[in-house]
mmCIF entry with sequence, helices, sheets and N, C-alpha, C, O atoms, coordinates in Angstrom:
data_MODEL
# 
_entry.id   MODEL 
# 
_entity.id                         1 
_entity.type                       polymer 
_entity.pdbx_number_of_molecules   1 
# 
_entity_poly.entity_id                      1 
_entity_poly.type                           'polypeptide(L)' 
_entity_poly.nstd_linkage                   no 
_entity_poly.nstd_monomer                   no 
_entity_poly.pdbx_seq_one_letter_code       
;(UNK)(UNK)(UNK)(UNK)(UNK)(UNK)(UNK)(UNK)(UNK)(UNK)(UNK)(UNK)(UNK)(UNK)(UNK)(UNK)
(UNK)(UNK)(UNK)(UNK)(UNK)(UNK)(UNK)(UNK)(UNK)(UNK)(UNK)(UNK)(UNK)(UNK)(UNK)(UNK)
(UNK)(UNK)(UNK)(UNK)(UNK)(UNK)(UNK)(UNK)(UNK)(UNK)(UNK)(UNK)(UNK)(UNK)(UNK)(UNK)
(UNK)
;
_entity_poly.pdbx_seq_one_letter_code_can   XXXXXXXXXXXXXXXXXXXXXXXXXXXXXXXXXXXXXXXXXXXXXXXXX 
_entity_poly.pdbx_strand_id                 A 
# 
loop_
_entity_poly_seq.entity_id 
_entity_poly_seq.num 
_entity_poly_seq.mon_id 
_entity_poly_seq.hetero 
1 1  UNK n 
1 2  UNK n 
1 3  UNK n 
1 4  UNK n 
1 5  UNK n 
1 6  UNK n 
1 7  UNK n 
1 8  UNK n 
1 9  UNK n 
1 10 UNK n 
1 11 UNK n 
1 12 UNK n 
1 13 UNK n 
1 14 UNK n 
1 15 UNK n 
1 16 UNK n 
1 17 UNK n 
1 18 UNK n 
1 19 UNK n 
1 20 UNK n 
1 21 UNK n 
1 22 UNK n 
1 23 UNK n 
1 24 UNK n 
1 25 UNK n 
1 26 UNK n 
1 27 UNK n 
1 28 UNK n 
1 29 UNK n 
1 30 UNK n 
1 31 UNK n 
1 32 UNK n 
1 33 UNK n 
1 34 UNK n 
1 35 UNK n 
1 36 UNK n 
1 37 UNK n 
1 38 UNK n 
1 39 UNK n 
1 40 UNK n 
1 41 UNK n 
1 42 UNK n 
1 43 UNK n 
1 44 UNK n 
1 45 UNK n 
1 46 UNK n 
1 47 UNK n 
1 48 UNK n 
1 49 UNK n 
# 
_struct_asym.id          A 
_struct_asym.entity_id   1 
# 
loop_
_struct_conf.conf_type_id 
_struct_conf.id 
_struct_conf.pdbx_PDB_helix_id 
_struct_conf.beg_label_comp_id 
_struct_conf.beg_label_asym_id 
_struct_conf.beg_label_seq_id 
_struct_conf.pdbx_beg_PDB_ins_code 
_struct_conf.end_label_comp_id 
_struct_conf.end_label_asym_id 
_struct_conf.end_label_seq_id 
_struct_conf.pdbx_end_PDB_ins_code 
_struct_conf.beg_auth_comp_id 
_struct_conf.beg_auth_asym_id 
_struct_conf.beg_auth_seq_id 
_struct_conf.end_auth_comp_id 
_struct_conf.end_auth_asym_id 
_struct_conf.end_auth_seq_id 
_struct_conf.pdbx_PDB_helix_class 
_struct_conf.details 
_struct_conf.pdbx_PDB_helix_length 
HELX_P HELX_P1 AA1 UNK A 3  ? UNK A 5  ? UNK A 3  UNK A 5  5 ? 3  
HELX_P HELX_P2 AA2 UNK A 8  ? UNK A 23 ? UNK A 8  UNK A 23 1 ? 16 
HELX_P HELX_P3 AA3 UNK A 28 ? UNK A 34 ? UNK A 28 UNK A 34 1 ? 7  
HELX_P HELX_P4 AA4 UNK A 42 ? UNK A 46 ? UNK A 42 UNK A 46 1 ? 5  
# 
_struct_conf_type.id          HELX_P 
_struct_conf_type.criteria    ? 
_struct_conf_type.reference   ? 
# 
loop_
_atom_site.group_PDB 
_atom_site.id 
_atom_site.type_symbol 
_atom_site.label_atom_id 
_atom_site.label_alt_id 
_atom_site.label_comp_id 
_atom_site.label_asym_id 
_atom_site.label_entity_id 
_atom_site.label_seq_id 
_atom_site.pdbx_PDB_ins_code 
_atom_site.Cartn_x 
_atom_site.Cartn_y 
_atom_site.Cartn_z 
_atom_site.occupancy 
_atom_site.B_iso_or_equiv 
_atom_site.pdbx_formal_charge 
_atom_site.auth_seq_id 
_atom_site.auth_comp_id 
_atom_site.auth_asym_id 
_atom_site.auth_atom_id 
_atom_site.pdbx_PDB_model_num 
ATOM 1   N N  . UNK A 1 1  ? 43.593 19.170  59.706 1.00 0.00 ? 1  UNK A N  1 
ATOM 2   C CA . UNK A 1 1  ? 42.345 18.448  59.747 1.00 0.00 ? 1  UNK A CA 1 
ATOM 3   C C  . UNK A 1 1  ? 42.625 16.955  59.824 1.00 0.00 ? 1  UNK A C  1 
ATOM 4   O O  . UNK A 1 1  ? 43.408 16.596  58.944 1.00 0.00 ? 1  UNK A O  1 
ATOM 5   N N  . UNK A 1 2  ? 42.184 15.935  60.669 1.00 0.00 ? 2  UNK A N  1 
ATOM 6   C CA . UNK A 1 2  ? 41.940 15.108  60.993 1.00 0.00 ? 2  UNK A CA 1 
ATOM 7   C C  . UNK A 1 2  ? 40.908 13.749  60.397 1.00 0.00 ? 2  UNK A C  1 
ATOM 8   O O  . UNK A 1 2  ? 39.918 13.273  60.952 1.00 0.00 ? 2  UNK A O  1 
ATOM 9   N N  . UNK A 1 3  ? 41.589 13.320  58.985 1.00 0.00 ? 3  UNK A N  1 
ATOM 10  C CA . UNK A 1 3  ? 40.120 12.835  58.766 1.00 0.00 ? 3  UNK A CA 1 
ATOM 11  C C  . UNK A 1 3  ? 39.805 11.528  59.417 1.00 0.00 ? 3  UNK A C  1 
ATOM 12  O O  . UNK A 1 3  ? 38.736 10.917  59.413 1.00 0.00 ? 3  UNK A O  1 
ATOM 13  N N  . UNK A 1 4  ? 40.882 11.233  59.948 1.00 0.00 ? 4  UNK A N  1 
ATOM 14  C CA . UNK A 1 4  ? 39.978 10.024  61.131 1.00 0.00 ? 4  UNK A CA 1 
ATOM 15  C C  . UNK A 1 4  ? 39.303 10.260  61.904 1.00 0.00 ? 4  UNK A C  1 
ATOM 16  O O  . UNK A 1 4  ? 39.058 9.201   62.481 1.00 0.00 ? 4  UNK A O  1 
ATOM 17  N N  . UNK A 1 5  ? 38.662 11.224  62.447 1.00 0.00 ? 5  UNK A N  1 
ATOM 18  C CA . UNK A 1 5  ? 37.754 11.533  63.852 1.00 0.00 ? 5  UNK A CA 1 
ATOM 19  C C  . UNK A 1 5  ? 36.184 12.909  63.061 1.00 0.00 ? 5  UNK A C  1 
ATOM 20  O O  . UNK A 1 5  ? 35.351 13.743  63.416 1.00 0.00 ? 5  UNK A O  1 
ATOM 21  N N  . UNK A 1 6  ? 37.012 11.891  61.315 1.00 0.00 ? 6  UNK A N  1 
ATOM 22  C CA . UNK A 1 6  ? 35.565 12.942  60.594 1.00 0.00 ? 6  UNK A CA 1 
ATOM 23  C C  . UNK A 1 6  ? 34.504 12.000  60.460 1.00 0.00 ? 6  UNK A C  1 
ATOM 24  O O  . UNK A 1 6  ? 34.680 10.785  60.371 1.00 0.00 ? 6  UNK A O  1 
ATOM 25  N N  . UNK A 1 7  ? 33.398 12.580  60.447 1.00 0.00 ? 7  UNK A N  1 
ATOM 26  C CA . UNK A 1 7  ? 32.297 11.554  60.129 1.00 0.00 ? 7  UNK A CA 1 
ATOM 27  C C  . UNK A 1 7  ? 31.878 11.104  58.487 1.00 0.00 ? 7  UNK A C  1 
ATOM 28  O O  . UNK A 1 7  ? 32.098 11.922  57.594 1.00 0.00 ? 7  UNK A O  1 
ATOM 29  N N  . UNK A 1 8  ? 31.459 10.185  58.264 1.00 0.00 ? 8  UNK A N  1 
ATOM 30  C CA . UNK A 1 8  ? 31.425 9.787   56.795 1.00 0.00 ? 8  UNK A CA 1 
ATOM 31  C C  . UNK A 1 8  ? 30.542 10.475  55.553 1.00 0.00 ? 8  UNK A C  1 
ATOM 32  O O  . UNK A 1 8  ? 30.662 10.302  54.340 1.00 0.00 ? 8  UNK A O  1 
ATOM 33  N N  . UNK A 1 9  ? 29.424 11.487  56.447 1.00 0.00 ? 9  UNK A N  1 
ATOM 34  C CA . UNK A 1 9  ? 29.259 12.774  55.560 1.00 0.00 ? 9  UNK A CA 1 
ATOM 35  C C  . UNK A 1 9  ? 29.948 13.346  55.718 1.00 0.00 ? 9  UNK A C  1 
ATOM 36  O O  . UNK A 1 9  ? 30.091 14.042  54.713 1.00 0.00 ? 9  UNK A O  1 
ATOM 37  N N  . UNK A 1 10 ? 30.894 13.689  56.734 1.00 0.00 ? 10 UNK A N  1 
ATOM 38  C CA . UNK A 1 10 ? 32.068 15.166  56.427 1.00 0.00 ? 10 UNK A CA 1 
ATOM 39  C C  . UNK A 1 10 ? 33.043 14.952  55.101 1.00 0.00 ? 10 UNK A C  1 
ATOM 40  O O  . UNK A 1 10 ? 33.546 15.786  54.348 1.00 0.00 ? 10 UNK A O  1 
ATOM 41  N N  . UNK A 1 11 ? 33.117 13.366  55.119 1.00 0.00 ? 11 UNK A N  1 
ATOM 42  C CA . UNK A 1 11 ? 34.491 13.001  54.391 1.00 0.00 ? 11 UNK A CA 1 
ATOM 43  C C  . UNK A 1 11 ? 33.947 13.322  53.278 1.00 0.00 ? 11 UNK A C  1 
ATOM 44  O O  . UNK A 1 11 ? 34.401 14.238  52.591 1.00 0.00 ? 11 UNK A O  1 
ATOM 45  N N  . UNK A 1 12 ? 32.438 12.311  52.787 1.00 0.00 ? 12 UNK A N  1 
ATOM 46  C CA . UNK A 1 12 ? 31.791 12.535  51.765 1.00 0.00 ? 12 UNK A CA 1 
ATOM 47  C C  . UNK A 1 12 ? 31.789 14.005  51.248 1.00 0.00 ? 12 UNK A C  1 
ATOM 48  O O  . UNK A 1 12 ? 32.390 14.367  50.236 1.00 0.00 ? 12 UNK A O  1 
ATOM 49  N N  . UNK A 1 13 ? 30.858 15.016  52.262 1.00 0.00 ? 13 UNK A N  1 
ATOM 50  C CA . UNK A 1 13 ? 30.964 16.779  51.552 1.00 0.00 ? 13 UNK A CA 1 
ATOM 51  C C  . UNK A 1 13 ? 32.551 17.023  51.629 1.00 0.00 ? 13 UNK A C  1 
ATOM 52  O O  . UNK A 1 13 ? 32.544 18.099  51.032 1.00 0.00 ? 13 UNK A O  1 
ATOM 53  N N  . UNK A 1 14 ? 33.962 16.798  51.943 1.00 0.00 ? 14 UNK A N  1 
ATOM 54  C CA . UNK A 1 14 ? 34.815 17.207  51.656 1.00 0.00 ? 14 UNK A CA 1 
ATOM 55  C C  . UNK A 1 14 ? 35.425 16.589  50.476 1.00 0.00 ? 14 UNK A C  1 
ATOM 56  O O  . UNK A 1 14 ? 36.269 17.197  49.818 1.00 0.00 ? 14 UNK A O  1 
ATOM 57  N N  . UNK A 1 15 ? 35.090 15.575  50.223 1.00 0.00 ? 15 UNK A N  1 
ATOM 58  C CA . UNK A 1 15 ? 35.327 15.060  48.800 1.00 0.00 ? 15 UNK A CA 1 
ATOM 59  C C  . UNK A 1 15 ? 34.971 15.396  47.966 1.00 0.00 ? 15 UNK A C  1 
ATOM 60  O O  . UNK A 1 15 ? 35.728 15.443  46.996 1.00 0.00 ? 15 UNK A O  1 
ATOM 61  N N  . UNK A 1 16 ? 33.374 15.905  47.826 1.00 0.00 ? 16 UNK A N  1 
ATOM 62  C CA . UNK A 1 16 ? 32.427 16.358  46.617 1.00 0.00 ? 16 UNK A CA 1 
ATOM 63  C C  . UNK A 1 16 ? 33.274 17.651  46.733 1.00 0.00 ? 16 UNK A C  1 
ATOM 64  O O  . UNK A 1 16 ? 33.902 17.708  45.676 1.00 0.00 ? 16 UNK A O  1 
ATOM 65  N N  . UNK A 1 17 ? 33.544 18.548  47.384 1.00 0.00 ? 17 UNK A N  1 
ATOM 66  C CA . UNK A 1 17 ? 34.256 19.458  47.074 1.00 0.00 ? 17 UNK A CA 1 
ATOM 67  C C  . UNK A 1 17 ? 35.372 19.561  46.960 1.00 0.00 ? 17 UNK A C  1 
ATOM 68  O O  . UNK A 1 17 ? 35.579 20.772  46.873 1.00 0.00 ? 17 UNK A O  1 
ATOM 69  N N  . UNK A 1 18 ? 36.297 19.030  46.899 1.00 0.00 ? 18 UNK A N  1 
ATOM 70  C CA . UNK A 1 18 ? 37.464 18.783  46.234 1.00 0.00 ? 18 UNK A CA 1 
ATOM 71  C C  . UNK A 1 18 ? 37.371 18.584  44.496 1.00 0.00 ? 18 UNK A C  1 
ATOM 72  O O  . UNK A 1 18 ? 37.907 19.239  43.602 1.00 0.00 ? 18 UNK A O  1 
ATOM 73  N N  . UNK A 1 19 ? 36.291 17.177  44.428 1.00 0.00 ? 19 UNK A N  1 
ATOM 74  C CA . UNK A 1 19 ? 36.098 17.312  43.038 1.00 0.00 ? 19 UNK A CA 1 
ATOM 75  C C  . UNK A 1 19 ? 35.659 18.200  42.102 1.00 0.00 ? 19 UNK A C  1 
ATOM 76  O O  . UNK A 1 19 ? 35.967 18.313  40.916 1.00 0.00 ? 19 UNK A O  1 
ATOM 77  N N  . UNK A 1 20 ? 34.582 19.076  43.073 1.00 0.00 ? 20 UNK A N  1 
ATOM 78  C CA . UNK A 1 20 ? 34.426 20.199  42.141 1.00 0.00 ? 20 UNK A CA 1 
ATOM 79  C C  . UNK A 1 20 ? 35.660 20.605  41.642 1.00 0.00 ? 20 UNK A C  1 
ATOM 80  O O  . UNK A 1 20 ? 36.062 20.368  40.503 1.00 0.00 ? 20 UNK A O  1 
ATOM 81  N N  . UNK A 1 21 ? 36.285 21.250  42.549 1.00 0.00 ? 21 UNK A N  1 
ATOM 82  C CA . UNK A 1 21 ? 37.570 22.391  42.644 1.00 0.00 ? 21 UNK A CA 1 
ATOM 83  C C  . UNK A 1 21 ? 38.219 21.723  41.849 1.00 0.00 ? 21 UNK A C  1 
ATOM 84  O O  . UNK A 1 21 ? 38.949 22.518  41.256 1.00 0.00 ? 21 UNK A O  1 
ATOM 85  N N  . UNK A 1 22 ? 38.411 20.543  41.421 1.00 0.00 ? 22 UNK A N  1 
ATOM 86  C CA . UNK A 1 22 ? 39.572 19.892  40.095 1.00 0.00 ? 22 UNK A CA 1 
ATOM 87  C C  . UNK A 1 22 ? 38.858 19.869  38.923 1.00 0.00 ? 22 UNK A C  1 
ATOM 88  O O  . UNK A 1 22 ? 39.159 20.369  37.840 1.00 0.00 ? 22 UNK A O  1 
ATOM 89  N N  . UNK A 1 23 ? 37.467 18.972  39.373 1.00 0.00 ? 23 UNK A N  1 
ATOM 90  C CA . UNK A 1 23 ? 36.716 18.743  37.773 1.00 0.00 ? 23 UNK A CA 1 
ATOM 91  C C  . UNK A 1 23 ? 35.541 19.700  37.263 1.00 0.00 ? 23 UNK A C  1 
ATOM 92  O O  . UNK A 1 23 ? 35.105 19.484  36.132 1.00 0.00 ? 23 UNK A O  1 
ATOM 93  N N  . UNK A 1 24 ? 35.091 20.564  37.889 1.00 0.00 ? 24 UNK A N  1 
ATOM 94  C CA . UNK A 1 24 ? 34.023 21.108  37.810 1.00 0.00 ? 24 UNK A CA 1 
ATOM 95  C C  . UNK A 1 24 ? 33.039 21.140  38.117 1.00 0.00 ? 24 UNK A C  1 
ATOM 96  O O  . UNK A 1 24 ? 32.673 19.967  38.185 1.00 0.00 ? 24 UNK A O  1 
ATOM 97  N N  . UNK A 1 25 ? 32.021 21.972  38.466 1.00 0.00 ? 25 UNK A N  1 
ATOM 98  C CA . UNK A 1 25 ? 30.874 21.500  39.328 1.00 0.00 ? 25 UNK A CA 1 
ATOM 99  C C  . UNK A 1 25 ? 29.676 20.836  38.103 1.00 0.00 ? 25 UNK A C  1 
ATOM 100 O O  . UNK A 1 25 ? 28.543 20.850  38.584 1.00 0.00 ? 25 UNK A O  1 
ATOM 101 N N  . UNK A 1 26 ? 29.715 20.345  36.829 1.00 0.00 ? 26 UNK A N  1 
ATOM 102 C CA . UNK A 1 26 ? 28.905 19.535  35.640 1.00 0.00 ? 26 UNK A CA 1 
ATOM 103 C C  . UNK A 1 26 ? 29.835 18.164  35.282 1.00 0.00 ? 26 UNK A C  1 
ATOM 104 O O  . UNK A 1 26 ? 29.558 17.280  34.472 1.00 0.00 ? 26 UNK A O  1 
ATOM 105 N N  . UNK A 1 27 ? 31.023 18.279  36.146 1.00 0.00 ? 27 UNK A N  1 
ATOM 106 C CA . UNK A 1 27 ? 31.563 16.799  36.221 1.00 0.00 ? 27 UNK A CA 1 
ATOM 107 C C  . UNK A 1 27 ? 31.191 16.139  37.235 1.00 0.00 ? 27 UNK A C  1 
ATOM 108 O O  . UNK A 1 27 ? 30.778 14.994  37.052 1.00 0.00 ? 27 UNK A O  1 
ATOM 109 N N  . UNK A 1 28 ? 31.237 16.653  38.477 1.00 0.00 ? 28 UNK A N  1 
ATOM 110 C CA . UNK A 1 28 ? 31.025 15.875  39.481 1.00 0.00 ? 28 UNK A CA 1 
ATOM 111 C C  . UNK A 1 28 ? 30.070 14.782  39.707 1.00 0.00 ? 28 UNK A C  1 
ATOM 112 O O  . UNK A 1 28 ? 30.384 13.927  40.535 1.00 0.00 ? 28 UNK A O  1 
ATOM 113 N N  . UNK A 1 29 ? 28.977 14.691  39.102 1.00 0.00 ? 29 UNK A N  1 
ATOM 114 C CA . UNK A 1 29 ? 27.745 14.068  39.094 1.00 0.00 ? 29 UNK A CA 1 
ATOM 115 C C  . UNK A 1 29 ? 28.534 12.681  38.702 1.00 0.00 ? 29 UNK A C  1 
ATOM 116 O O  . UNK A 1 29 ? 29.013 11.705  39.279 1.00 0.00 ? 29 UNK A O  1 
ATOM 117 N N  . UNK A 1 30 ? 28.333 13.336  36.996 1.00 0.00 ? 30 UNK A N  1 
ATOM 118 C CA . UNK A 1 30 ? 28.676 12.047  36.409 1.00 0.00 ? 30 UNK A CA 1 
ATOM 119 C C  . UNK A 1 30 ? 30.043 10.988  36.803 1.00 0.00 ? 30 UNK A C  1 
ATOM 120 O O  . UNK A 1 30 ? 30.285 9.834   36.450 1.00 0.00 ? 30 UNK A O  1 
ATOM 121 N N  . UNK A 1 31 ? 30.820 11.986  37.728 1.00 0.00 ? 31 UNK A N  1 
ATOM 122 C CA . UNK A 1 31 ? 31.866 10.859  38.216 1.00 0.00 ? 31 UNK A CA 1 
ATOM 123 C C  . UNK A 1 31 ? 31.632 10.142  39.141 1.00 0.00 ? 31 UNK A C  1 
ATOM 124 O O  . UNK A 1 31 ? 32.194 9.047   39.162 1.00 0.00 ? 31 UNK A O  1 
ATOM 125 N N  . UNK A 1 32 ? 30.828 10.470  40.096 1.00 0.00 ? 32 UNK A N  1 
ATOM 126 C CA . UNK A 1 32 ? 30.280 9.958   41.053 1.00 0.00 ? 32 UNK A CA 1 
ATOM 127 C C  . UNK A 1 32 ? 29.219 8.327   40.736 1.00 0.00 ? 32 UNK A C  1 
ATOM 128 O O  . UNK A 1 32 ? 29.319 7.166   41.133 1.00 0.00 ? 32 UNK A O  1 
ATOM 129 N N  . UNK A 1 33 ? 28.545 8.843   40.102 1.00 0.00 ? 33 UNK A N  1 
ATOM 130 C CA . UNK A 1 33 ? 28.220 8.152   39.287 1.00 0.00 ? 33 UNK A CA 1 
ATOM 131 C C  . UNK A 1 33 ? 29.028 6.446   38.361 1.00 0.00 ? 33 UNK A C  1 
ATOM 132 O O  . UNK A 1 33 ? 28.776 5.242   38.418 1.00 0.00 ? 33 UNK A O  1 
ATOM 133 N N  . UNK A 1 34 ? 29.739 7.059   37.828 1.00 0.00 ? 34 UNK A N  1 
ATOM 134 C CA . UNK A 1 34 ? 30.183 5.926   36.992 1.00 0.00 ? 34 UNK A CA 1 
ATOM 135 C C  . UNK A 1 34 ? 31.803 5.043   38.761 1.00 0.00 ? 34 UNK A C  1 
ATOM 136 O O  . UNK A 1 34 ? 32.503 4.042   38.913 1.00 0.00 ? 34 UNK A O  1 
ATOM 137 N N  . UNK A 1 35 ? 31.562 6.028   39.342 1.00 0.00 ? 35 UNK A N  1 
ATOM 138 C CA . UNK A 1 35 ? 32.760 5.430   40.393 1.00 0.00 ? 35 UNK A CA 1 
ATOM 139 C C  . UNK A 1 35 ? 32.019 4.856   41.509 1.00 0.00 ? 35 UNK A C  1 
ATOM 140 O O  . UNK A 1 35 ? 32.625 4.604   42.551 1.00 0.00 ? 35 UNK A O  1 
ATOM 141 N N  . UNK A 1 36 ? 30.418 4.558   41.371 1.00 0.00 ? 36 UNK A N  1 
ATOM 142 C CA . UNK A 1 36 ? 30.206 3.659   42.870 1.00 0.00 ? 36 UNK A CA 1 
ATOM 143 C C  . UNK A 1 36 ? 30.238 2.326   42.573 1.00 0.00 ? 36 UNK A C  1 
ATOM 144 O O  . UNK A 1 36 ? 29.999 1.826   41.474 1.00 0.00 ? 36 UNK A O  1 
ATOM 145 N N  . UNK A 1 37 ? 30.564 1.719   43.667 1.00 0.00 ? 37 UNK A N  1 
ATOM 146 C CA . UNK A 1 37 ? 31.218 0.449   44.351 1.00 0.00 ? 37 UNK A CA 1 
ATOM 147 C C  . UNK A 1 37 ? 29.980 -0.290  43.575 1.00 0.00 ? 37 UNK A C  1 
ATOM 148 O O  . UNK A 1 37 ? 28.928 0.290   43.309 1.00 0.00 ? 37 UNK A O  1 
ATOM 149 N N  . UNK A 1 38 ? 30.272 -1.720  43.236 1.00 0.00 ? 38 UNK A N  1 
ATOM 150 C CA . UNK A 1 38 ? 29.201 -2.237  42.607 1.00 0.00 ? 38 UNK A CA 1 
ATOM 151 C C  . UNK A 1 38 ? 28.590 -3.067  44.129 1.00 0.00 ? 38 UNK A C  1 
ATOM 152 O O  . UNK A 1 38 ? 28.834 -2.883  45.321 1.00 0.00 ? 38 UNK A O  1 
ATOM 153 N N  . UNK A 1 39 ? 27.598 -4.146  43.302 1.00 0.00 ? 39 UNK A N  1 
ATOM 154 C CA . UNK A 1 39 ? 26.736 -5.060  44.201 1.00 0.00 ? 39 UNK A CA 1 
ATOM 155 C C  . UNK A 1 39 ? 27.554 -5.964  44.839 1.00 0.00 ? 39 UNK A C  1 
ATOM 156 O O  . UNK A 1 39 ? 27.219 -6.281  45.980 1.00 0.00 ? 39 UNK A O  1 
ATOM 157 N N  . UNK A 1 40 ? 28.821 -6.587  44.245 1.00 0.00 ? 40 UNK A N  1 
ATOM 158 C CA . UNK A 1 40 ? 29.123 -7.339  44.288 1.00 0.00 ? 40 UNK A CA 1 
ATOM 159 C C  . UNK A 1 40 ? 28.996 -8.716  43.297 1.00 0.00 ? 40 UNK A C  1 
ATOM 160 O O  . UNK A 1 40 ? 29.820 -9.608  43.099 1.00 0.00 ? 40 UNK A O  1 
ATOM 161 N N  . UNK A 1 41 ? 27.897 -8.559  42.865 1.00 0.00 ? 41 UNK A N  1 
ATOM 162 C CA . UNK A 1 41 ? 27.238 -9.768  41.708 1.00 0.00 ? 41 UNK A CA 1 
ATOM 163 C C  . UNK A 1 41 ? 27.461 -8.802  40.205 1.00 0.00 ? 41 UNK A C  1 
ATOM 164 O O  . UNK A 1 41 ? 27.112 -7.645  39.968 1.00 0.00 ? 41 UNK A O  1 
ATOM 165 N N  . UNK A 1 42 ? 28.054 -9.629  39.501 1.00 0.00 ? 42 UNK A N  1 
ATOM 166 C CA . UNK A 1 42 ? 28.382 -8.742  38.471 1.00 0.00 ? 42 UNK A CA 1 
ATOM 167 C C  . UNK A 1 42 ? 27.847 -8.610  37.540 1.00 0.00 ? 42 UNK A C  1 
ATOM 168 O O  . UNK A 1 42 ? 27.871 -7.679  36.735 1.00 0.00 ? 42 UNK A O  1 
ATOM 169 N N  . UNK A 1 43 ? 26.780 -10.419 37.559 1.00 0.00 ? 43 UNK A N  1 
ATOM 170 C CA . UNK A 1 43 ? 25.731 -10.440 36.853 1.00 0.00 ? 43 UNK A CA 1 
ATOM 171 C C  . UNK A 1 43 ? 24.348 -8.770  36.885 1.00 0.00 ? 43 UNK A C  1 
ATOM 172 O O  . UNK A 1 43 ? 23.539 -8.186  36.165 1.00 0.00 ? 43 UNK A O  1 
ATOM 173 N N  . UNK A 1 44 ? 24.716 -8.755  37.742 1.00 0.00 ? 44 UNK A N  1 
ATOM 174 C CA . UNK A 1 44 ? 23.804 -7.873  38.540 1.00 0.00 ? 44 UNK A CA 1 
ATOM 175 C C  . UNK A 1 44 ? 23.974 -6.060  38.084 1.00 0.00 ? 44 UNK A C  1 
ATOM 176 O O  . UNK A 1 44 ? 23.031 -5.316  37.814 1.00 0.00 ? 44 UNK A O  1 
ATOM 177 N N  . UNK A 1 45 ? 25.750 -5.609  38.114 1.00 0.00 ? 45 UNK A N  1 
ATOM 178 C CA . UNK A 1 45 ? 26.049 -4.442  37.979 1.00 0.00 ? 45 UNK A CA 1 
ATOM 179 C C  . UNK A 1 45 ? 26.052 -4.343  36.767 1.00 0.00 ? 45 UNK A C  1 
ATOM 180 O O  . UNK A 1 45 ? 25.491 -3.269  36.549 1.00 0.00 ? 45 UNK A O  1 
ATOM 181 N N  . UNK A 1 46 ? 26.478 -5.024  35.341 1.00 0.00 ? 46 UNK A N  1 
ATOM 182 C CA . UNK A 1 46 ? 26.670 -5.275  34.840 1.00 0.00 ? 46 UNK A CA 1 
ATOM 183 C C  . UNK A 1 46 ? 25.306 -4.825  33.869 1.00 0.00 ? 46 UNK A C  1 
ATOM 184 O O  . UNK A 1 46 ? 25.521 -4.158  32.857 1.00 0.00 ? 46 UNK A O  1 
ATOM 185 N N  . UNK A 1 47 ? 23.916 -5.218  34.225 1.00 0.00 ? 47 UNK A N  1 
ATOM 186 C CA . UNK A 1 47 ? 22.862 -4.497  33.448 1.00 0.00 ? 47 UNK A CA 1 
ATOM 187 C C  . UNK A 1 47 ? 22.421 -3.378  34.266 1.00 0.00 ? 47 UNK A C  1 
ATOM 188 O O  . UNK A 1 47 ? 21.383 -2.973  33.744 1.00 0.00 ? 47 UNK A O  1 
ATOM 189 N N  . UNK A 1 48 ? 22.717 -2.629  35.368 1.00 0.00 ? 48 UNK A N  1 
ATOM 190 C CA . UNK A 1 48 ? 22.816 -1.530  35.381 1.00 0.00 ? 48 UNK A CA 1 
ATOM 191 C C  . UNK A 1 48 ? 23.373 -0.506  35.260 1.00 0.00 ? 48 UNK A C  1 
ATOM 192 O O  . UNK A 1 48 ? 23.193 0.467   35.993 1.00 0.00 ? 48 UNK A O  1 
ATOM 193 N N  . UNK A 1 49 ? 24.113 -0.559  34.347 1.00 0.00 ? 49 UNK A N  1 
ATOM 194 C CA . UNK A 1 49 ? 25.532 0.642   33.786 1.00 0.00 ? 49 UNK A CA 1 
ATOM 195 C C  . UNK A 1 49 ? 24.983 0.340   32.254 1.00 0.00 ? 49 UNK A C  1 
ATOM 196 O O  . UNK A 1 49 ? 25.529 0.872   31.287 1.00 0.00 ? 49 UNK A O  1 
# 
């Protein structure tokens, strides 16, 4: 498999399933979660977590 010529939902659904398969499908959420990319302004991410 090729993941350069995948599209960025393929990568995305092949990732979410990977994580299942390691962390569980009642982890996945919350990792997803605490692992997205912030705003950039930290003032900013910073009161939303």
């Amino acid at each position: 498999m090729n993941t350069f010529e995948m599209t960025d939902s393929e990568l995305y659904e092949m990732g979410v399933k990977i994580l299942t398969d390691k962390l569980g499908a009642s982890e996945v959420s919350r990792f997803i979660r605490q692992c997205q990319p912030g705003k950039g302004d930290y003032s900013v991410d910073r009161h939303e977590n």
